[in-house]
N, CA, C and O of each residue as an XYZ file, in Angstrom:
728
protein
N      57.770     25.847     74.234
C      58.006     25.595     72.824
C      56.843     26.089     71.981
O      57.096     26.771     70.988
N      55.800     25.846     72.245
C      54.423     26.688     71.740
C      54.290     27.886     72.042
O      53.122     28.238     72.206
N      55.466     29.037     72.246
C      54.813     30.079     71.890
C      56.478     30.943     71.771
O      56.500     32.172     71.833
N      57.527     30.297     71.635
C      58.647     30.651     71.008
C      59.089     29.976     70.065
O      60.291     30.225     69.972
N      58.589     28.828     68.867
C      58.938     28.209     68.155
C      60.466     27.824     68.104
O      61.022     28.115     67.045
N      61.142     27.294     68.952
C      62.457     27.039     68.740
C      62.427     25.224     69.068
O      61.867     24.509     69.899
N      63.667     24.927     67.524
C      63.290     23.706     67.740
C      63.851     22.526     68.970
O      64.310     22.760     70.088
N      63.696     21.660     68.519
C      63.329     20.588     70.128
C      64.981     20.857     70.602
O      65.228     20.886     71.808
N      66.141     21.058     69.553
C      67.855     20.738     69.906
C      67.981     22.085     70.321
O      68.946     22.441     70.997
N      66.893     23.032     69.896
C      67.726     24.597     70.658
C      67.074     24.950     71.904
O      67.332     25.922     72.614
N      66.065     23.913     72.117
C      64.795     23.992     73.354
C      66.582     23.350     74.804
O      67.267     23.989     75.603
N      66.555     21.966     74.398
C      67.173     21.631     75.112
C      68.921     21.685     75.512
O      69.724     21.124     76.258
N      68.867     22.784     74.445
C      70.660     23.489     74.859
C      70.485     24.932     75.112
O      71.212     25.834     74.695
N      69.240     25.057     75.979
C      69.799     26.296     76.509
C      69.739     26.218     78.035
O      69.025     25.487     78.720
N      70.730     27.217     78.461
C      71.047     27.566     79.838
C      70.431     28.953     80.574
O      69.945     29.844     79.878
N      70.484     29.041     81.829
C      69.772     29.757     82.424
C      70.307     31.359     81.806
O      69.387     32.115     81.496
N      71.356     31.741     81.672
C      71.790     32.856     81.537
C      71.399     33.502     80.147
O      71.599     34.624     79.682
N      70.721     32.288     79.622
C      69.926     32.819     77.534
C      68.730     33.218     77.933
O      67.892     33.714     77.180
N      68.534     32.959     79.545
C      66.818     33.560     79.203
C      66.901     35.331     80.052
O      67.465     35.474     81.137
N      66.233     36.504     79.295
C      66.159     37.863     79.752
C      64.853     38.140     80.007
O      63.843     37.447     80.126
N      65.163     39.646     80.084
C      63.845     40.343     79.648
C      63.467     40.411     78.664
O      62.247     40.454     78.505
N      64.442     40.453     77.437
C      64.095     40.574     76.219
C      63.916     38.944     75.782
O      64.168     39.057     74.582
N      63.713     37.872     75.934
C      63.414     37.154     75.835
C      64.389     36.199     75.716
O      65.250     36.364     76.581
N      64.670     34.985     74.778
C      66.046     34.051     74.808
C      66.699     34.052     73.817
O      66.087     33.966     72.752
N      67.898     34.130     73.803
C      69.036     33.989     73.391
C      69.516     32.656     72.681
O      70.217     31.881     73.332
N      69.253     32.429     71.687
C      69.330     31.005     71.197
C      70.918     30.972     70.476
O      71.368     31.700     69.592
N      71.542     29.876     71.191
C      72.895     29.879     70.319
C      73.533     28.861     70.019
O      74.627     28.953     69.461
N      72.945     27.619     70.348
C      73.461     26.313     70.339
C      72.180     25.252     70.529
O      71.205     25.610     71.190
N      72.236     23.956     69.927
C      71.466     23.142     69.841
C      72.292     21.744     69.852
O      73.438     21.560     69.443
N      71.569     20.992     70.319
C      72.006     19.611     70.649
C      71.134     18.978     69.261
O      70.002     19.365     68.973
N      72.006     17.786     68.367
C      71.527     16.897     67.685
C      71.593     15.533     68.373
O      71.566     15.319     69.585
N      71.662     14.867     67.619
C      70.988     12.891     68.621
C      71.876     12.398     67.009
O      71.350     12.484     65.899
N      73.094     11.965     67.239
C      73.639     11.095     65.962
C      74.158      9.829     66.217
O      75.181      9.946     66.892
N      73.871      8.585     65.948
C      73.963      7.745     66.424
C      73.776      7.476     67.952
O      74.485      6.783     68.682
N      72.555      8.251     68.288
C      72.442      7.572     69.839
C      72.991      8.269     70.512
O      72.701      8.304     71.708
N      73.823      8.946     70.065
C      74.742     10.553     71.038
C      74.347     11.725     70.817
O      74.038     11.983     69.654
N      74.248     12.648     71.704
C      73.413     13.828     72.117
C      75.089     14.689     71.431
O      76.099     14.177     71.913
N      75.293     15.605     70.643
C      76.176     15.591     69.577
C      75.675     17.605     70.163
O      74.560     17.978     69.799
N      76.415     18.468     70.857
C      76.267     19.968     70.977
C      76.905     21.003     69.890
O      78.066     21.384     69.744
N      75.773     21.296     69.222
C      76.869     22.321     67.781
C      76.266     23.727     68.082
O      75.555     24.050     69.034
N      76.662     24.393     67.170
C      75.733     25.858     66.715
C      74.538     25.669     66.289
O      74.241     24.526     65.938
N      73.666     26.601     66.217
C      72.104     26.430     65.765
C      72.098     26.438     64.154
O      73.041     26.767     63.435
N      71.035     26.074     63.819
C      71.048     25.726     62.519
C      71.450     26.787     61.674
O      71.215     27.950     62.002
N      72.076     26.483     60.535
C      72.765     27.955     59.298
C      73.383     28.488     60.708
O      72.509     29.327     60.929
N      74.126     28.583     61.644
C      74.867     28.834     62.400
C      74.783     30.295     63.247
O      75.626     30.687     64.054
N      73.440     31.055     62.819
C      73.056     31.415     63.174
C      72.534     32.341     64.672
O      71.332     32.592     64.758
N      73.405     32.778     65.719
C      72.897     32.525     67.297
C      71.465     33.724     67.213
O      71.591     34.581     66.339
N      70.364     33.779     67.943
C      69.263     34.852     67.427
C      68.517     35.137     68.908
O      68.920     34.637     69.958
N      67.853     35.647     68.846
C      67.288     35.849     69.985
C      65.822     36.062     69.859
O      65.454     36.897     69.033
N      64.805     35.332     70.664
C      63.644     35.059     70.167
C      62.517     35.691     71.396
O      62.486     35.339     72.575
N      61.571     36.784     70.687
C      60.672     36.930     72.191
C      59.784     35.990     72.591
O      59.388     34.952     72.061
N      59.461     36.701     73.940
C      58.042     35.630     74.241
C      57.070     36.342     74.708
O      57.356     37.533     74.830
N      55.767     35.972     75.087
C      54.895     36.323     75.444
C      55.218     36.444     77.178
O      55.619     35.458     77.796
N      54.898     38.289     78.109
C      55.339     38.279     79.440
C      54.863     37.091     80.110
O      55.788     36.713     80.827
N      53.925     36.361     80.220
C      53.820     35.712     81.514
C      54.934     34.322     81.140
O      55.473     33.763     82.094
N      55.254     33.774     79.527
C      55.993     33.065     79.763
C      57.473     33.566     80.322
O      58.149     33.224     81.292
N      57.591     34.162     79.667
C      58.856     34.763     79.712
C      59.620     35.213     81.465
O      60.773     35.130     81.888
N      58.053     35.785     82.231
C      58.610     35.741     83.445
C      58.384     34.456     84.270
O      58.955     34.564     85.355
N      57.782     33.341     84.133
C      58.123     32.183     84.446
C      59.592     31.085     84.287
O      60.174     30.254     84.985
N      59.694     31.556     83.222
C      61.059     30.865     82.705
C      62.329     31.683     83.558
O      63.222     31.051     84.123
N      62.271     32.889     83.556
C      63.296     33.837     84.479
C      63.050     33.463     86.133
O      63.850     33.747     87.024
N      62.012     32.900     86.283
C      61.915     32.601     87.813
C      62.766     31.014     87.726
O      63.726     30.716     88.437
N      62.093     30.064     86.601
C      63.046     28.930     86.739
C      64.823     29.147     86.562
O      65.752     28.669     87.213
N      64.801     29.892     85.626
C      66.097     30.269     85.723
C      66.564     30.784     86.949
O      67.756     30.567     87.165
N      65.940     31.411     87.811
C      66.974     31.676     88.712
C      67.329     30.824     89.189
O      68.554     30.763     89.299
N      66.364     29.469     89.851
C      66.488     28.101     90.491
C      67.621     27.141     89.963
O      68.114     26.116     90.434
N      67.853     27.868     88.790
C      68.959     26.658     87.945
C      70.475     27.426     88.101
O      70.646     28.634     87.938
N      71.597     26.380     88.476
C      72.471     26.715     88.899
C      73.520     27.473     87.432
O      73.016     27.148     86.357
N      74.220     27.960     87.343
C      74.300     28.953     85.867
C      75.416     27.719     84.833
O      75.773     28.140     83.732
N      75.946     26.111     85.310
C      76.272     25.839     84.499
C      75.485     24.183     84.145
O      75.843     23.132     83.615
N      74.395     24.656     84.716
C      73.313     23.381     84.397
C      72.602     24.231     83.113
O      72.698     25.455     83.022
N      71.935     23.457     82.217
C      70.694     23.370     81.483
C      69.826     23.757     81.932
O      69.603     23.426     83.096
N      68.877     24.670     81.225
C      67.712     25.156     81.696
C      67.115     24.534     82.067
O      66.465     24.877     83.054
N      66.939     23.077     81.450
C      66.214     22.197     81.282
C      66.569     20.670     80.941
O      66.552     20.305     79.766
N      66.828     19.957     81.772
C      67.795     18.601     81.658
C      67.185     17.723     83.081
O      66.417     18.119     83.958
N      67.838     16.437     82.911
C      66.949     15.457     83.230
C      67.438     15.488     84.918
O      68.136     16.396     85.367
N      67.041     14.569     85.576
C      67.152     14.324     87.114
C      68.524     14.007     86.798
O      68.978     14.544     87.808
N      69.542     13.571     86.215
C      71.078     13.732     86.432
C      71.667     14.861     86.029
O      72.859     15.074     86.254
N      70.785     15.817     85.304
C      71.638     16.718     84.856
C      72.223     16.583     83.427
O      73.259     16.591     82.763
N      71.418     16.505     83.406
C      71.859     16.113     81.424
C      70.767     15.874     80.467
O      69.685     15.312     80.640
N      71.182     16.318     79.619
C      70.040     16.901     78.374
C      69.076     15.704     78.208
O      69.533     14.579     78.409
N      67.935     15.835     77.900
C      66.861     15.140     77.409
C      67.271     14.670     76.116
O      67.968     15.281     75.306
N      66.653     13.259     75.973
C      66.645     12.597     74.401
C      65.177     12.845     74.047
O      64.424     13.409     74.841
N      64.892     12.534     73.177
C      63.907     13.352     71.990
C      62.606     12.643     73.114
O      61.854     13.080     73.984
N      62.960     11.062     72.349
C      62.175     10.292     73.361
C      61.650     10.426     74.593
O      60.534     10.756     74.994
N      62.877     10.041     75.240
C      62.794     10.123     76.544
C      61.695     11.428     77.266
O      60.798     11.253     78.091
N      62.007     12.334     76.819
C      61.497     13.657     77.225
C      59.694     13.459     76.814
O      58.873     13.583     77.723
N      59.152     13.090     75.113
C      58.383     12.753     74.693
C      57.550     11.951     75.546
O      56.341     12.182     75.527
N      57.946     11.151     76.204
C      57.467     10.297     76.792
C      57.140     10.317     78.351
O      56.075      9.935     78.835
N      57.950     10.696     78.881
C      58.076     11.623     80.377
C      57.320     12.562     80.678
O      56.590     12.572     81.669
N      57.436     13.583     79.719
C      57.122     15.516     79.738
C      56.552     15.662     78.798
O      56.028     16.757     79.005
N      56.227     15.337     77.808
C      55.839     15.903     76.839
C      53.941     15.258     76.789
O      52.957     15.965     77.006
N      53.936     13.436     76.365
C      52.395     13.093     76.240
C      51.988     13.207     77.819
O      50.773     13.018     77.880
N      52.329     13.354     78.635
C      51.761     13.179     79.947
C      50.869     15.049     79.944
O      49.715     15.325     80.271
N      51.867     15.884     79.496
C      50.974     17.177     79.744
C      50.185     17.828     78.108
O      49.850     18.955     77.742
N      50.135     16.463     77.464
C      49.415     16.708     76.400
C      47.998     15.765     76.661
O      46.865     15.952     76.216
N      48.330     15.068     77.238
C      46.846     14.275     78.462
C      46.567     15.322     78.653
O      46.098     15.988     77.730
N      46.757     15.899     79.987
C      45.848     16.694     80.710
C      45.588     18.197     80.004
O      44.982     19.041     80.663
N      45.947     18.436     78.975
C      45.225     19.303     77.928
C      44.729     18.650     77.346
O      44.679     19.104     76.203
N      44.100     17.417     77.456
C      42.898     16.809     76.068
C      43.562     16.536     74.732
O      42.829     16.302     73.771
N      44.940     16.543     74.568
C      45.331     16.488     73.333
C      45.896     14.758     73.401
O      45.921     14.170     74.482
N      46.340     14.058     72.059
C      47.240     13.366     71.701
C      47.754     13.393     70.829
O      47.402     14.169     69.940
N      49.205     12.261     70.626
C      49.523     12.777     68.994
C      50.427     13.469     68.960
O      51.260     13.176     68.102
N      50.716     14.688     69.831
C      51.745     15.859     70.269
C      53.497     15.349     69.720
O      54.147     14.395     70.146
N      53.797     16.110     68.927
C      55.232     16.358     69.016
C      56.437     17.640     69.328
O      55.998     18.784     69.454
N      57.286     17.506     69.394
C      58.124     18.591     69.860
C      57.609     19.930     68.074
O      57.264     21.112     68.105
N      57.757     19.208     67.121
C      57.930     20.216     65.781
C      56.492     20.383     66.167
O      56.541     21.503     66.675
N      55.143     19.967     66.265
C      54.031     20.392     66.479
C      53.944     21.873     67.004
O      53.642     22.875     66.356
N      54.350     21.749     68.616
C      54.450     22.978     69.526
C      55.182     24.137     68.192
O      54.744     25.285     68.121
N      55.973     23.795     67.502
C      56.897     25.047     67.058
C      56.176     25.324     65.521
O      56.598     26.182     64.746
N      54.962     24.396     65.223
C      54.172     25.410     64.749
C      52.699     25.728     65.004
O      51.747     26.237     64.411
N      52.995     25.161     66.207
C      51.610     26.369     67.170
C      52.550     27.592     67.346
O      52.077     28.577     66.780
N      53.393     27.761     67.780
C      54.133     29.052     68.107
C      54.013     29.299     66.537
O      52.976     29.960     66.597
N      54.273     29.262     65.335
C      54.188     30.286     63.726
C      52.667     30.315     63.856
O      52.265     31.137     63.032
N      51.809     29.868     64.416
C      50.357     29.826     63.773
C      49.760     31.090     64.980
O      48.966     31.949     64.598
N      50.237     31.052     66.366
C      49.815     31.871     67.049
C      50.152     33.089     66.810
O      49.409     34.067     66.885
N      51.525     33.069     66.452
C      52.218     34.221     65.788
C      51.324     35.092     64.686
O      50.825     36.218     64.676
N      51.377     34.192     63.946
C      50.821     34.622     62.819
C      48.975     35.084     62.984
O      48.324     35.979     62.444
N      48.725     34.382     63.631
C      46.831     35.228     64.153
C      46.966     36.032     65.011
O      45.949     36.380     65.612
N      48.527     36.736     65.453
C      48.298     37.680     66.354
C      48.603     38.686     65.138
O      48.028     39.773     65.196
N      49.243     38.499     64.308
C      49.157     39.706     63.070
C      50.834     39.888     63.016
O      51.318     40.999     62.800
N      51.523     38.915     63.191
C      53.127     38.590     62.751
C      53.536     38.636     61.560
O      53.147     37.664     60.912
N      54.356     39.583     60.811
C      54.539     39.917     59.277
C      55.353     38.266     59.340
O      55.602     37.498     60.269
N      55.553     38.226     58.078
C      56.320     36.891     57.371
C      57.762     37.013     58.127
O      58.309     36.115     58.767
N      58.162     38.104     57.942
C      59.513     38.265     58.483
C      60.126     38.074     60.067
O      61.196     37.684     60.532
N      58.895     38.548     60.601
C      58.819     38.352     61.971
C      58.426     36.724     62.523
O      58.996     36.233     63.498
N      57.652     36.192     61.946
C      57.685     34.902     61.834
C      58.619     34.162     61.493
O      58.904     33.229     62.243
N      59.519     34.403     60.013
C      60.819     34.073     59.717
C      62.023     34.198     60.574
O      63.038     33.513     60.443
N      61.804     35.274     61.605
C      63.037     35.367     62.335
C      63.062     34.687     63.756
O      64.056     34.167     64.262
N      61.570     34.790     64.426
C      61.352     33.917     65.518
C      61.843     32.508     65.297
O      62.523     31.880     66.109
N      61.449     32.082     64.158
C      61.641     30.550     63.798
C      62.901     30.210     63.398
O      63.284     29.042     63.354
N      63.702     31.339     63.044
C      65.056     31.019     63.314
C      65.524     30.250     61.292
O      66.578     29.654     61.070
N      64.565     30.483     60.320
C      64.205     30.164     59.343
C      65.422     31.005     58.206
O      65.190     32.203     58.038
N      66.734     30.388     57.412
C      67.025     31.410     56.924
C      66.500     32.470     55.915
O      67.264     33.426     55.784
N      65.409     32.507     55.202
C      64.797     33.570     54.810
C      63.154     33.518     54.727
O      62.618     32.428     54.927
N      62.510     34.433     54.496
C      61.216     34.001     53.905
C      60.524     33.162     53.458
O      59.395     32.782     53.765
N      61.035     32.941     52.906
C      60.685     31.887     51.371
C      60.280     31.012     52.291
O      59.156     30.520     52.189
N      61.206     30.641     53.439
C      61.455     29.261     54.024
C      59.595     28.770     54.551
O      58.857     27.803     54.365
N      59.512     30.122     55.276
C      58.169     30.462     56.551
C      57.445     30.247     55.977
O      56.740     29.262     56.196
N      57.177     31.370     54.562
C      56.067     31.051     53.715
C      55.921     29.779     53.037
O      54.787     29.668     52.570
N      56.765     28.651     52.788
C      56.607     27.608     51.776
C      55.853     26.380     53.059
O      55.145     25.398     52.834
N      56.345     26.926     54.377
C      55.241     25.841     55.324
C      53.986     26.651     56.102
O      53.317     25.910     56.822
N      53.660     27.749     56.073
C      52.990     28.691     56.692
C      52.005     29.464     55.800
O      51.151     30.044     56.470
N      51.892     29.631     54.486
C      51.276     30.346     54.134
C      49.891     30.756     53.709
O      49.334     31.768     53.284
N      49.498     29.141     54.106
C      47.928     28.929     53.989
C      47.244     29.660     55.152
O      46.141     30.149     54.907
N      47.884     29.836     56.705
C      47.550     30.470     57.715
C      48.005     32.212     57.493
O      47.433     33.082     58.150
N      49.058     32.530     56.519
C      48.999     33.700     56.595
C      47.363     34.557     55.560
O      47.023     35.740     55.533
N      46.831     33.535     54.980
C      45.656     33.803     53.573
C      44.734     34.375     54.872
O      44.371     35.544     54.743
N      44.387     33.801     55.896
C      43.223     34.307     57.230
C      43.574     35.671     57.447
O      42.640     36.400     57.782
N      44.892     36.271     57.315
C      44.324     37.800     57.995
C      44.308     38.583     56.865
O      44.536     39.754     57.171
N      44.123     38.414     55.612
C      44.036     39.311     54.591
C      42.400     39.834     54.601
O      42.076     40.843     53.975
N      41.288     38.928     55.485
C      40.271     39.165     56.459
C      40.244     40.493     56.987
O      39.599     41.483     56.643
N      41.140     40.291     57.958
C      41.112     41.214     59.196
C      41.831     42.795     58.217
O      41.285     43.897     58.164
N      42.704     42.531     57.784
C      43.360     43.778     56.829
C      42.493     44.430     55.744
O      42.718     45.615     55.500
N      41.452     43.742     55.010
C      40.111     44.089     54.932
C      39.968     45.019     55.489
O      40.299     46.203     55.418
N      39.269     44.211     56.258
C      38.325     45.084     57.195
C      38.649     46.522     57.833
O      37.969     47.530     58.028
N      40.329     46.085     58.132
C      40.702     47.577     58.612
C      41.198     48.567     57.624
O      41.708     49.641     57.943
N      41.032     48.169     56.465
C      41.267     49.195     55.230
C      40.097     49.438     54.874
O      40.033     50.508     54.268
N      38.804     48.737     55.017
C      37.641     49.750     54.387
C      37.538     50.326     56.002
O      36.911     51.378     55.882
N      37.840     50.145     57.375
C      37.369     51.156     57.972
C      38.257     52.256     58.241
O      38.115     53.199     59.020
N      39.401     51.905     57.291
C      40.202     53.384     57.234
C      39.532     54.433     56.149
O      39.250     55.613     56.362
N      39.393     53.857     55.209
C      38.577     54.694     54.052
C      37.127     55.166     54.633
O      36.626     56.139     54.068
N      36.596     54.726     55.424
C      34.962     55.317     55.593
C      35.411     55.869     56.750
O      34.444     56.350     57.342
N      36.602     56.053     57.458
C      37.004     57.209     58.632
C      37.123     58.311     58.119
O      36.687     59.340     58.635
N      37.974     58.233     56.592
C      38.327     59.565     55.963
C      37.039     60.168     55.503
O      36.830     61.348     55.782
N      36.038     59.394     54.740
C      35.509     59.397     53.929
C      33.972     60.259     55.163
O      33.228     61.186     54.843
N      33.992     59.641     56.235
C      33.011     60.537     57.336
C      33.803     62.025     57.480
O      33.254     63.034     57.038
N      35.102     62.093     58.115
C      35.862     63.218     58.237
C      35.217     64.131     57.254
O      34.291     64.872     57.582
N      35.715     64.079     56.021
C      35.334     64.894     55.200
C      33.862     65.469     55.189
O      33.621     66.673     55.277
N      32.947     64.524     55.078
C      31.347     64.346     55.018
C      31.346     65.573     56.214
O      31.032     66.737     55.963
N      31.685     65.167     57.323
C      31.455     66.587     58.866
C      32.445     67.687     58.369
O      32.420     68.861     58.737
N      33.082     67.286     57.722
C      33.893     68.619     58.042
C      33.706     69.666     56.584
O      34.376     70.661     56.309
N      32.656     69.105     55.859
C      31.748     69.984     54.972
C      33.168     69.960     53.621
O      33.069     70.801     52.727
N      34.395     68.972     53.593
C      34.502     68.501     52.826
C      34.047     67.764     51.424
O      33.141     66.931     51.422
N      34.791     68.165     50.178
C      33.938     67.840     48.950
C      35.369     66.104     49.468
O      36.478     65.894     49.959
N      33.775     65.157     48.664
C      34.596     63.598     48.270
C      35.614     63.700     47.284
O      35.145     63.906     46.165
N      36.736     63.632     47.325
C      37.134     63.719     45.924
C      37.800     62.286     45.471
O      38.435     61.503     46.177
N      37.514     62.195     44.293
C      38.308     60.685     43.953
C      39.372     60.081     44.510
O      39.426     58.934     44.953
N      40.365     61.039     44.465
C      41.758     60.456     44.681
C      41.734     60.153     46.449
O      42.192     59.076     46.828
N      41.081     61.332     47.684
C      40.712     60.661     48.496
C      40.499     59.015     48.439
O      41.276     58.141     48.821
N      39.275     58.893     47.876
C      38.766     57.698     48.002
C      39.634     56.492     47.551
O      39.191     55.425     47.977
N      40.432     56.420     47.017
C      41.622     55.929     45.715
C      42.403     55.643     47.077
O      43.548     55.191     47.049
């Protein structure tokens, strides 16, 4: 969930055959309504397909093979989907112990996945679409204080695009001319 941002109902309705090479296939999500685990379409109805980073991605394809093709990727010792709780409490604070963390929730992980995204140099859109978000607006109105950090790094690589040109010329007995520099 931390490094495909999909949320906790599309985490736990998927099946072995959504996960590829190209990563997963998101097309259905489980809600919790009155106490019942309730299976619809993904949110704005949406089905999308989300990458991952290789080493997760080929871990999850190894569990998938282990999972029989009309079980859950991921479901409890009977075979049946996790409650929010239940899972929280089981799987979730137990391996947020032994990373030093507490506090941990399922929406947490899914925006470590927009925040990792986004410091790896993820446009808005690409962030917007991993997250499964129907437009922009959406990503940026919870994300955009983390997108302000790489206007840093974009800096930096725009004055060292300009002093690449700006040497070129200098060796190559080039005159500076304004609009260059511009």
């Amino acid at each position: 969930m931390g490094y495909s941002g999909l949320r906790w109902g599309e985490i736990r309705a998927l099946w072995p055959e959504q996960v590829s090479e190209r990563g997963l296939r998101v097309t259905h999500a489980y809600s919790e309504v009155d106490g019942k685990l309730i299976l619809g379409d993904v949110k704005d109805h949406e089905a999308g397909s989300v990458p991952l980073p290789t080493r997760v991605r080929d871990e999850l394809l190894v569990w998938a093979g282990t999972r029989s093709r009309r079980d859950l990727l991921f479901a409890t010792s009977r075979e049946t989907p996790y409650y929010n709780g239940n899972w929280t409490r089981s799987k979730l604070r137990p391996a947020a112990a032994c990373a030093g963390l507490s506090k941990v929730t399922p929406h947490n992980l899914r925006d470590t996945a927009a925040s990792l995204a986004i410091d790896a140099g993820a446009s808005v859109m690409a962030v917007s679409r991993m997250l499964g978000h129907e437009n922009a607006s959406t990503t940026l109105t919870h994300y955009a204080s983390l997108f302000s950090d790489i206007f840093e790094g974009l800096i930096t690589r725009l004055d060292s695009a300009i002093e690449a040109t700006l040497t070129f010329n200098d060796e190559n007995g080039g005159e500076r001319r304004q609009e260059k520099a511009n």
